[in-house]
C-alpha positions as CSV (number, residue, x, y, z in Angstrom):
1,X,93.4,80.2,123.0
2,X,96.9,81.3,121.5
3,X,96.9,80.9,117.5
4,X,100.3,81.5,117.1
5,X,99.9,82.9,113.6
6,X,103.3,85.2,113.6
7,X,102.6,86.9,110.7
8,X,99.8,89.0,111.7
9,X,100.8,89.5,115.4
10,X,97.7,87.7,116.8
11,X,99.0,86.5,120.2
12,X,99.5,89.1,123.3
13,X,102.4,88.0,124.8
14,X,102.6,88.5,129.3
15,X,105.9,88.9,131.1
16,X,106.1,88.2,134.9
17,X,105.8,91.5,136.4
18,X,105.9,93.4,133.5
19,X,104.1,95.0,130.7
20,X,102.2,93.0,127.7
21,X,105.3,92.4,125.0
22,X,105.6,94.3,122.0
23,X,107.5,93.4,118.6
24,X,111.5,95.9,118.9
25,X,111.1,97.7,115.1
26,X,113.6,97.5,113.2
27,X,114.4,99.2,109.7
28,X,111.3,100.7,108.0
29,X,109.4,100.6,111.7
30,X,109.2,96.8,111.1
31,X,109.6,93.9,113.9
32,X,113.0,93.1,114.3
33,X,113.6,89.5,112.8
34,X,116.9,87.3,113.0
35,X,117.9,84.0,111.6
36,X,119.4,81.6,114.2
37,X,120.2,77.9,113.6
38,X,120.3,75.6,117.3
39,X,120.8,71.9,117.3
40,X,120.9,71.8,113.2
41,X,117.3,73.8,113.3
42,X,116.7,76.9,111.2
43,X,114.5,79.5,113.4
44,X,113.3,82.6,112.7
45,X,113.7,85.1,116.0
46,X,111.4,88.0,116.5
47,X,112.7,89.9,119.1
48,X,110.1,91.3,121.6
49,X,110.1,93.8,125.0
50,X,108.0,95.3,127.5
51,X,105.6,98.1,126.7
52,X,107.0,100.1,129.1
53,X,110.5,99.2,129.2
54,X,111.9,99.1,133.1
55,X,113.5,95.1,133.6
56,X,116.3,95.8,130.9
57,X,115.9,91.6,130.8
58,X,117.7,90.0,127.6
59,X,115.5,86.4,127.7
60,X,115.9,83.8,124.6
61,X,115.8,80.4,126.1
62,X,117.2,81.1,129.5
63,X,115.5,81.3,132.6
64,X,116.1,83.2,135.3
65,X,117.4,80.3,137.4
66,X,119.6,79.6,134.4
67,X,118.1,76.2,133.7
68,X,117.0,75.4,130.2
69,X,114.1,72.9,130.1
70,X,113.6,70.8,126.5
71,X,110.2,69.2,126.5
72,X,110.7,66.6,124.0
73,X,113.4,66.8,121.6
74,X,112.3,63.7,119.3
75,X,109.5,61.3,119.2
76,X,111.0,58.6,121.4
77,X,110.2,60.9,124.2
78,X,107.0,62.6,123.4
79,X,103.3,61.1,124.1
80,X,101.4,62.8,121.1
81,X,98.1,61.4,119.6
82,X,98.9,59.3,116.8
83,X,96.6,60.1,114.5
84,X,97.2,64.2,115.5
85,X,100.5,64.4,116.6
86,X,99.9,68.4,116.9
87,X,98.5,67.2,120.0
88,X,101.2,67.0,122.1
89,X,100.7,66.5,125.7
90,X,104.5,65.4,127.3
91,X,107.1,63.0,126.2
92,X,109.0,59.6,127.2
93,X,110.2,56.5,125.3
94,X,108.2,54.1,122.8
95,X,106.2,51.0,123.5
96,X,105.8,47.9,121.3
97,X,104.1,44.8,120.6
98,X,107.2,42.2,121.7
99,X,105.8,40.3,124.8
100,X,102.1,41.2,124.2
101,X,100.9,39.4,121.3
102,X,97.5,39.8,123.2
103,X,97.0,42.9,122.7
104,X,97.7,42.8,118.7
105,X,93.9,43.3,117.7
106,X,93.9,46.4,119.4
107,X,94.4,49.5,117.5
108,X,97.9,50.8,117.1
109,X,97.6,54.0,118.1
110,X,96.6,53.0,121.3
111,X,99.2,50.4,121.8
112,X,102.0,52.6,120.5
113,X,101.4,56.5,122.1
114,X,102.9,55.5,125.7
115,X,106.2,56.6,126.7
116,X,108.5,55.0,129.4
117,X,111.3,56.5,131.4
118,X,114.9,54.5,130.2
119,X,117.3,56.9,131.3
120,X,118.1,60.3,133.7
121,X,121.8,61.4,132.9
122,X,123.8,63.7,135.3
123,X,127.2,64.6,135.9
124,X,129.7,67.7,135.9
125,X,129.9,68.1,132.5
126,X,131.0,71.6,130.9
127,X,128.5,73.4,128.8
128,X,129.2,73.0,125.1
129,X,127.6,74.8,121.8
130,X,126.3,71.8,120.9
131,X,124.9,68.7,121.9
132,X,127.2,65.4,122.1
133,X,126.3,62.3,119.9
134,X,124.2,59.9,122.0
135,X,125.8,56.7,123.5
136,X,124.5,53.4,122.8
137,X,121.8,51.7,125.8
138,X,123.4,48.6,126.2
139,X,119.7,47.5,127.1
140,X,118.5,48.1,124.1
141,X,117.2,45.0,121.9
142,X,116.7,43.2,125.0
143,X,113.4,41.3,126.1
144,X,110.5,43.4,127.9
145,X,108.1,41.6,130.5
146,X,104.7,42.8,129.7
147,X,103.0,43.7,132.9
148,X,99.7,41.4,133.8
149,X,97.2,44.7,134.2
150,X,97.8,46.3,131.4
151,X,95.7,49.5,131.5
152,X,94.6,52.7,129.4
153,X,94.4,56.2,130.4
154,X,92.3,59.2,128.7
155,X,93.7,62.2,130.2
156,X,95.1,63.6,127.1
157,X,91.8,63.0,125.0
158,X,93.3,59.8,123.2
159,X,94.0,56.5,124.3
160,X,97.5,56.3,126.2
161,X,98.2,52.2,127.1
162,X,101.0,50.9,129.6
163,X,102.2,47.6,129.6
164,X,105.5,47.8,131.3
165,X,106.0,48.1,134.6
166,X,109.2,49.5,136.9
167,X,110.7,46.4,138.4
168,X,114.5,48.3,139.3
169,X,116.3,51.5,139.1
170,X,120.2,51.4,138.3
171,X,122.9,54.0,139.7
172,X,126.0,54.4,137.4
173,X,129.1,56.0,137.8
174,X,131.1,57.0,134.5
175,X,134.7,57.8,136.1
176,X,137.3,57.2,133.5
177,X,139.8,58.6,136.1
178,X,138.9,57.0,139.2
179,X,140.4,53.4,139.9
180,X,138.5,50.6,140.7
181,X,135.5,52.5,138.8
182,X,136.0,53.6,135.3
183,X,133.3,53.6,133.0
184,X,129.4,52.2,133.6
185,X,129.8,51.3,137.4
186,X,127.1,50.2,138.6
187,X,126.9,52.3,142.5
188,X,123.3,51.5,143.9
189,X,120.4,49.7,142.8
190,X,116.4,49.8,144.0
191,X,114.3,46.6,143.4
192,X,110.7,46.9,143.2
193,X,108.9,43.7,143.8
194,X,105.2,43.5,142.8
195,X,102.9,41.1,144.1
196,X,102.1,38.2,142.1
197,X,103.7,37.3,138.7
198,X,102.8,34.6,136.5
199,X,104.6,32.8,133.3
200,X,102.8,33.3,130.2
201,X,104.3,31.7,127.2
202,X,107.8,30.4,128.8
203,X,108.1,34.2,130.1
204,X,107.4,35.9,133.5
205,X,104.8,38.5,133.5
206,X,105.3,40.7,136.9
207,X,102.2,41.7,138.8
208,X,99.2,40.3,139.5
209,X,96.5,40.3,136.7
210,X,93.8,41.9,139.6
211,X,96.2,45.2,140.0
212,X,100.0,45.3,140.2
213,X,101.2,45.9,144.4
214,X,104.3,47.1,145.4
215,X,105.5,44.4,147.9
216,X,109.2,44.9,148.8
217,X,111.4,47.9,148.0
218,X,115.0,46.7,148.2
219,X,118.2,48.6,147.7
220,X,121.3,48.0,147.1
221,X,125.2,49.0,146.9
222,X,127.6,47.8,144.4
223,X,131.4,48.2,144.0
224,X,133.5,46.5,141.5
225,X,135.7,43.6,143.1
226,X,138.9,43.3,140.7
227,X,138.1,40.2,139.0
228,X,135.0,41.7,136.7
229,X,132.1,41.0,138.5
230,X,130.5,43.2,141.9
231,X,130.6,43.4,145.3
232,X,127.2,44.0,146.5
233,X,125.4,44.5,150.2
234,X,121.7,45.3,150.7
235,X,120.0,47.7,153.5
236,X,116.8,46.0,155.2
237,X,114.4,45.2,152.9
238,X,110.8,47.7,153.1
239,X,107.8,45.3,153.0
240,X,104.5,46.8,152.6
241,X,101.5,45.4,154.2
242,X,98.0,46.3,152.7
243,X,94.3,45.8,154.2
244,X,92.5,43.7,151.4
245,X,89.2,45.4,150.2
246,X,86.4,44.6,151.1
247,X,83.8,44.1,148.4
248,X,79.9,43.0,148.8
249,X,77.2,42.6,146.5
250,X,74.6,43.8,148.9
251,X,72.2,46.8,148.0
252,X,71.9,49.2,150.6
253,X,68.8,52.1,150.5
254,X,70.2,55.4,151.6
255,X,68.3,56.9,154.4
256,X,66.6,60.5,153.5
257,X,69.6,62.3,155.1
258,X,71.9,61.3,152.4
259,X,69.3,62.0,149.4
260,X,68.5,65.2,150.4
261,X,68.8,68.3,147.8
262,X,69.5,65.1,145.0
263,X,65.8,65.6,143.2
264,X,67.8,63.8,139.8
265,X,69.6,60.5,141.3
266,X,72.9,60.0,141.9
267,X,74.8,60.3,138.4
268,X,72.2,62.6,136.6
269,X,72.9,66.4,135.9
270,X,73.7,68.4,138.2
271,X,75.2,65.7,140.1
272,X,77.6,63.0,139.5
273,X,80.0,60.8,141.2
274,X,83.4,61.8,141.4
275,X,86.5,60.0,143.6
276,X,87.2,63.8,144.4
277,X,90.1,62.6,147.1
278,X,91.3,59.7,145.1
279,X,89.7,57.5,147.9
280,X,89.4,54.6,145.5
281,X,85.3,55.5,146.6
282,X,83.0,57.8,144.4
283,X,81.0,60.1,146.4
284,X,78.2,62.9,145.2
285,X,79.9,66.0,143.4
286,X,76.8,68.5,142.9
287,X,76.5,72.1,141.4
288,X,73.8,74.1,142.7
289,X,73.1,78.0,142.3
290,X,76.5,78.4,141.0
291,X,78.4,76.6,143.8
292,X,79.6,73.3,143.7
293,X,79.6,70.7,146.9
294,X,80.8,67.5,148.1
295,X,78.8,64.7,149.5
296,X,81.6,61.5,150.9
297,X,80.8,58.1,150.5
298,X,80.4,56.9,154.1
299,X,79.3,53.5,152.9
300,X,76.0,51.3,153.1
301,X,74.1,53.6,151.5
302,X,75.0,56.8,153.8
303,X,76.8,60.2,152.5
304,X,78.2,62.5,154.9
305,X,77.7,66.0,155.0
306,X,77.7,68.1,151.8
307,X,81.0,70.5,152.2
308,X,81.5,73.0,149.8
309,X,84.1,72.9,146.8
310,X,86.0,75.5,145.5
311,X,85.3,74.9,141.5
312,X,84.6,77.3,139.0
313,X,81.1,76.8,137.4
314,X,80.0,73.7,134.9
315,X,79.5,76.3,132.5
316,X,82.7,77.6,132.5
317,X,84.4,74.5,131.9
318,X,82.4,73.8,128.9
319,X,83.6,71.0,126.5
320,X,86.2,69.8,129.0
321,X,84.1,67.8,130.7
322,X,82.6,65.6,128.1
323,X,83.6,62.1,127.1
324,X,84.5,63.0,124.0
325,X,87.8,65.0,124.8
326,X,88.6,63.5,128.1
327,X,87.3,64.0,131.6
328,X,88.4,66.7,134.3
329,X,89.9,65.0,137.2
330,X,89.0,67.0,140.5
């Protein structure tokens, strides 16, 4: 695990087909270090280069394919652990309480570490030094449906909580020069209708309170029609059709076929169940001698075949898979 102390030189740095990185000396024999400010940011630079020098490669924050990639510039796009926010796992947009006053007695940081999408901006823009003041969401302030199946997820080893959910996706065009368009023209639109939806409190919560469903994907082309309002057409609307689930309440005794080489039960070490193919259906993940293998859920009590699993051993995965940091999804 990288410490990142700089100081001391703890870390051994890899390059991609090349040599283990090594600090360039400067004056005195000493690493080569350079002040350089980005984005209003003091840094400190250490240059560094192969061990055996051969790729004559200058690399600060370029990539080969000359794309630079930010990973969260501020917190409004960043999920972090609240209480840690060394943590850091990825980065989006901030949640709050308006529209789910029933979820106020739960802790905040909870409620407050998920991040939604509000934005993707593109265009053929010339690269500048620096980066351009941001422009104003017009959507911001403006009320947000709280989904009806709110849910938590654990991945990151704290509690990450959605309650929004995607009900469209808008296309604009910004072309000051073009006429008819001109700024914020609105090109194409994609509607996402869930089923179900119910009003809670004078507002409409979207989705149905058992699971949200996509139901209808609908999308749409706008052009502006002189007067100040659109022109719109839609393509054929997509309806999705699902087979409802079938769930009983009737115990089933699984034959000696399926309980073979399973001398601990179903959900005792070495074995557990796992949804290994995201099959909405736990079968039998078991590790024996080393190896780990695969039983499917056939249903009424059967398992099919064990088939083997290319995993690395429990042991190796150490404090991964334990509650208290998160699980390992297979």
């Amino acid at each position: 695990m990288p410490t990142y102390d700089d100081a001391h030189e703890s870390d051994v740095f890899v390059l991609s087909s090349a040599e283990d990185l090594v600090p360039v000396l400067g004056g005195d024999d000493l690493p080569e270090r350079r002040n350089r400010m980005v984005d209003g940011t003091a840094y400190l630079v250490t240059c560094y280069r192969p061990r055996i020098e051969g790729l004559f490669a200058r690399i600060e924050r370029w990539a080969r394919d000359n794309i630079t990639t930010v990973y969260g510039k501020d917190r409004e796009s960043r999920i972090a652990d609240p209480t840690d926010p060394d943590a850091i796992v990825y980065r989006y947009a901030t949640d709050d309480d308006r529209t789910a006053a029933h979820e106020r007695d739960r802790p905040d940081a909870g409620r407050t570490a998920q991040r939604y999408p509000r934005s993707v901006r593109y265009g053929n823009k010339v690269s500048r030094p620096a980066d351009p003041p941001p422009e104003r969401d017009p959507a911001d302030g403006l009320p947000w449906s709280c989904r009806n199946d709110p849910f938590s997820a654990y991945r990151a080893g704290f509690e990450v909580r959605s309650y929004r959910l995607c009900q469209r996706i808008l296309m604009f065009h910004h072309s000051a020069e073009e006429p008819g368009a001109g700024t914020d023209c609105l090109v194409c639109s994609l509607a996402l209708t869930c089923r179900g939806g119910r009003a809670v409190n004078g507002s409409l919560r979207p989705g149905d309170p058992s699971g949200a469903v996509l139901e209808s994907v609908t999308t749409t082309g706008h052009r502006r029609d002189g007067v100040g309002g659109y022109a719109s057409e839609s393509m054929p609307v997509l309806e999705l059709i699902y087979s409802p689930a079938q769930f009983g309440d009737e115990g089933h005794e699984m034959d000696a076929a399926s309980v073979a080489n399973l001398p601990f039960g179903l959900d005792a070490p070495p074995c557990q169940l796992v949804d290994l193919d995201a099959e909405s259906i736990a079968g039998v993940l078991s590790e024996q001698s080393g190896a780990w293998s695969f039983g499917r859920n056939l249903g009424e009590g059967r398992l099919g075949a064990r088939a083997h699993v290319p995993l690395a051993s429990r042991a190796g995965l150490g404090h991964t898979l334990t509650k208290e940091v998160g699980y390992a999804k297979f």
